[in-house]
C-alpha positions in Angstrom: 0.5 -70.3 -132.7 -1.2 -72.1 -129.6 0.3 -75.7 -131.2 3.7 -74.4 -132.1 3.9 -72.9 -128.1 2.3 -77.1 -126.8 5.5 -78.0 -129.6 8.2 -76.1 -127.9 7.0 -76.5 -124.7 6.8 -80.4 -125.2 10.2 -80.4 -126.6 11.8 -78.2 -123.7 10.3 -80.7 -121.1 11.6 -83.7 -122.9 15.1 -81.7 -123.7 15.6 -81.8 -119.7 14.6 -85.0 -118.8 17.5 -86.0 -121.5 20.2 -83.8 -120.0 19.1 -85.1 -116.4 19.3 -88.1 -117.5 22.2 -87.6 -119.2 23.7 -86.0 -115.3 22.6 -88.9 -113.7 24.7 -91.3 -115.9 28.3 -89.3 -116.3 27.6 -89.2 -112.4 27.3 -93.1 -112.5 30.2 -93.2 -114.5 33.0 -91.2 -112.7 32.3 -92.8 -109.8 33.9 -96.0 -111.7 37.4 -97.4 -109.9 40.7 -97.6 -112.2 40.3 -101.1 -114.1 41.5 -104.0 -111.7 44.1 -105.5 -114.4 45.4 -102.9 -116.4 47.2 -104.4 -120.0 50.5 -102.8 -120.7 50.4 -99.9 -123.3 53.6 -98.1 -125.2 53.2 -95.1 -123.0 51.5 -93.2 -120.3 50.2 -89.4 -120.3 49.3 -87.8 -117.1 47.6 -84.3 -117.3 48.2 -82.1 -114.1 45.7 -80.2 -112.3 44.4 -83.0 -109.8 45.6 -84.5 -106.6 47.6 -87.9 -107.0 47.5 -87.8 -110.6 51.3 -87.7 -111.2 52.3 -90.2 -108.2 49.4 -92.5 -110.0 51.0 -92.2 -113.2 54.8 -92.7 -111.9 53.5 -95.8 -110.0 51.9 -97.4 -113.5 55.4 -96.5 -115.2 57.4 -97.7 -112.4 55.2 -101.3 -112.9 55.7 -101.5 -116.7 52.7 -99.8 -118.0 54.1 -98.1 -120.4 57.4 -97.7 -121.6 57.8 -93.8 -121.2 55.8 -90.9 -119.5 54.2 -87.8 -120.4 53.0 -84.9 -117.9 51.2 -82.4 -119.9 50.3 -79.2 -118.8 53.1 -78.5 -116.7 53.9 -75.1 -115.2 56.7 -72.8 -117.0 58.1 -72.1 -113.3 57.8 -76.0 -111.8 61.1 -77.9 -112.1 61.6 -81.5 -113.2 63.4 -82.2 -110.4 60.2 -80.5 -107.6 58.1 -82.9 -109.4 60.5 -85.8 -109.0 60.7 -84.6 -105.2 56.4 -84.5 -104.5 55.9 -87.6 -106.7 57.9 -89.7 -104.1 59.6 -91.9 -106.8 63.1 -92.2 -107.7 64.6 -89.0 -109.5 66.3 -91.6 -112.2 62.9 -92.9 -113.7 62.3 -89.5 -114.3 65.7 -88.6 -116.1 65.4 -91.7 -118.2 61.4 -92.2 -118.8 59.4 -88.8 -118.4 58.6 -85.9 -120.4 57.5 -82.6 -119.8 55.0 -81.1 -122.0 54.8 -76.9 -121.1 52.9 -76.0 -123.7 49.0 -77.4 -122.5 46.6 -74.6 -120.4 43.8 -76.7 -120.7 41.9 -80.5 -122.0 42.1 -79.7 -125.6 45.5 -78.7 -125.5 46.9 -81.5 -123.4 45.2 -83.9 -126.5 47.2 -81.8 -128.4 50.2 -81.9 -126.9 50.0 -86.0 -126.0 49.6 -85.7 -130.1 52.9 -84.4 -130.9 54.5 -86.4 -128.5 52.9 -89.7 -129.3 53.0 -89.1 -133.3 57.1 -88.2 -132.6 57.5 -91.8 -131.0 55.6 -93.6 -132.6 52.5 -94.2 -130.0 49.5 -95.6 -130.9 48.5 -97.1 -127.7 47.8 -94.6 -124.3 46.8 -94.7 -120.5 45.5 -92.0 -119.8 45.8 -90.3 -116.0 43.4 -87.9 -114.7 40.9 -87.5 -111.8 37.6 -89.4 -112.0 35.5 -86.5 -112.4 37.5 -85.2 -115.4 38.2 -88.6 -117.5 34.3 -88.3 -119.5 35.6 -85.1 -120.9 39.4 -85.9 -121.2 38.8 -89.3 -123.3 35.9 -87.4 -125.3 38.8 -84.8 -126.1 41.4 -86.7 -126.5 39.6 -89.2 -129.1 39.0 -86.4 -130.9 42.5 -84.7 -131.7 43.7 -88.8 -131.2 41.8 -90.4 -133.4 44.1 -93.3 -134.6 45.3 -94.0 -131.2 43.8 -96.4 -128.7 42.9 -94.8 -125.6 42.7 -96.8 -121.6 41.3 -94.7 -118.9 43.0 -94.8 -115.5 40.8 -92.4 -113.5 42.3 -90.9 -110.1 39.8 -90.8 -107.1 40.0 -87.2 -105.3 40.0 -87.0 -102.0 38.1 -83.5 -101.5 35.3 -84.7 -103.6 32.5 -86.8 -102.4 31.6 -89.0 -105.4 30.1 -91.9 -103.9 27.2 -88.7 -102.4 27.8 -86.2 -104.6 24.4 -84.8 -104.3 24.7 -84.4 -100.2 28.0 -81.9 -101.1 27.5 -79.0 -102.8 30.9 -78.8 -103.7 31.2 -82.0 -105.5 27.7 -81.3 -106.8 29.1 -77.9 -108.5 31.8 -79.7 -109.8 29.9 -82.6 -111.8 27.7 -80.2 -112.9 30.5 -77.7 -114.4 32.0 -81.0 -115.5 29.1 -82.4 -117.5 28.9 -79.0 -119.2 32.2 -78.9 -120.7 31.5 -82.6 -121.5 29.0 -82.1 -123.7 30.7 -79.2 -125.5 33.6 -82.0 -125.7 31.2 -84.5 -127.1 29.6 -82.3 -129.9 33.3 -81.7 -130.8 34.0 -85.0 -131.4 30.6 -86.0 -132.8 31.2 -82.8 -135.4 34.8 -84.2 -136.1 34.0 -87.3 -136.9 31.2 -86.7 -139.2 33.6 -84.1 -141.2 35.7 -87.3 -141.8 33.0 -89.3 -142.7 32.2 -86.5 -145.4 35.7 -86.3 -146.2 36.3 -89.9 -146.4 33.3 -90.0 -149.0 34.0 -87.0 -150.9 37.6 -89.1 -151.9 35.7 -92.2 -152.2 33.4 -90.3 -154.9 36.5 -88.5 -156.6 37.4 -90.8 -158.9 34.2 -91.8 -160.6 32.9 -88.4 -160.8 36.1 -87.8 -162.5 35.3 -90.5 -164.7 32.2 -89.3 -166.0 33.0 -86.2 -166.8 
């Protein structure tokens, strides 16, 4: 009893070290800048929720980063035509290159909905627009539900957040933390998926011959 108590305490020490060490690099990480040269892609998705995420996206289209637009996770009651307004750009690149998805309420949903709307034209290469602190967890997600589809990360820095101290700012601090939580929910996910089509992929592999011998 004594050894399996030195066992369990032994393995909770070491189980925190590796989630604080685990904190200290998804810190590291969205404190990362958007890419300095950024390679054109067929199309752009934006997910709202953040500061500057759809004038960020609206300036890569508007530079030929992708050849149409998609904001998911829109509001039922916003307008295309409010968003065209607080984005700053020209109302026409919205009539002729951006879609609104309504449907997304949160990450998974918006990997869903860039799904759809990718599979419908024919996608299979996306920029992806979100704020710095919640790209970890949108990728993870979105690699998931996208798995065929080549994914670029242009994280947003936010302004009310103090990234570069995070640890100084309660705030911020409260906010990495909830984010690296729902990361690593995100990341067993994916981890989970893609050993079920691992499995998968073998079971079909092994079809054939077992079919064979019987």
């Amino acid at each position: 009893m004594a050894r399996l108590v030195r066992y369990l305490l032994v393995g909770g020490i070491l189980g925190g070290i590796a989630l604080l060490a685990g904190f200290a690099v998804f810190a590291t990480i969205v404190r990362r800048p958007p890419p300095a040269s950024l390679p054109a892609a067929d199309a752009i998705v934006v997910l709202t929720g953040g500061e500057d995420r759809i004038e960020t996206g609206m300036r890569l289209l508007s530079e030929g980063k992708g050849r149409r637009l998609l904001i998911s996770g829109v509001n039922p009651g916003t307008r295309a035509n409010e968003i065209s307004r607080m984005s700053g750009h020209d109302n026409r690149l919205f009539r002729c290159c951006v879609d609104f998805g309504y449907e997304a309420v949160n990450t998974s949903s918006n990997a869903e909905e860039a799904r759809a709307w990718a599979a419908d034209r024919g996608y299979s290469q996306l920029i992806l627009v979100t704020s710095s602190y919640h790209m970890p967890r949108s990728m993870t997600e979105f690699a998931r539900v996208l798995p065929g589809v080549k994914l670029v990360s242009y994280p947003v820095a936010t302004r009310h957040y103090q990234l570069d101290a995070w640890w100084q700012h309660r705030p911020t601090a409260r906010l990495l933390a909830a984010e690296y939580i729902k990361f690593l929910t995100a990341a067993v996910r994916l981890g989970a998926a893609r050993l079920s089509a691992i499995w998968e992929r073998g079971a079909v592999a092994g079809a054939p011959a077992t079919a064979k011998k019987g």
